[in-house]
N, C-alpha and C positions, 0 to 999 in steps of 0.2 A: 670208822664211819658206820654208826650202827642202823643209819637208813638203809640201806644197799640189802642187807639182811631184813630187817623189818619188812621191807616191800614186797620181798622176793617173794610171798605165799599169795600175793597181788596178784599177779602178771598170769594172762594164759597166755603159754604158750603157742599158740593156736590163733590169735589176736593179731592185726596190726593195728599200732601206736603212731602218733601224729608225732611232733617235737615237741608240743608242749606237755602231755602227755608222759614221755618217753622220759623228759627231764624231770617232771613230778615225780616218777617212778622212782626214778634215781637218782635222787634230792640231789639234781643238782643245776644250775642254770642253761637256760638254751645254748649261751655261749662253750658252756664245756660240752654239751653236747656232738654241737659243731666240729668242736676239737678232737674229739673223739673218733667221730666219722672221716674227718681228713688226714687224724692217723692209722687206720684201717682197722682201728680197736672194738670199734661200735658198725657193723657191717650197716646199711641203706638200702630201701631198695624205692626205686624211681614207682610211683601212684599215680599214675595223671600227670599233674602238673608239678606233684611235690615231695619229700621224699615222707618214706613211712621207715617205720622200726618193728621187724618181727616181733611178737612176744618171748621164741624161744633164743632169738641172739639176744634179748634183753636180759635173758636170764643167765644164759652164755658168759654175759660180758660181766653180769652180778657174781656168776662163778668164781671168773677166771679176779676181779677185784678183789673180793672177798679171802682168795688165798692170797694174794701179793699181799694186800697189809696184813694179813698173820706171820707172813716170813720176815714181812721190816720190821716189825718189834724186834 
């Protein structure tokens, strides 16, 4: 997935991202997003009334994807 890389040089760290956002980041739809988050993959953190995504677990989570699909080739 060569979005996940692309975007990376994107993202501050230092930022928080909304969902839709967060999914643009990381070309990928709100719904995997969600999924993401309710497997403890994509950390959340509660904004007011809705949730946000740090920039540095976005980058985190680009890390840690980024090596899984190098090791499944």
């Amino acid at each position: 997935m060569d979005t996940l890389d692309d975007n990376k040089g994107s993202i501050s760290p230092f930022r928080v991202y909304d969902l839709n956002e967060a999914s643009n980041l990381l070309g990928v739809n709100r719904k995997t997003v969600y999924q993401l988050q309710e497997k403890g993959d994509l950390p959340k953190k509660l904004v007011g009334r809705g949730y946000k995504f740090l920039g540095e677990d976005l980058l985190r989570f680009m890390g840690s994807a980024s090596f899984n699909e190098q090791n499944n080739k």
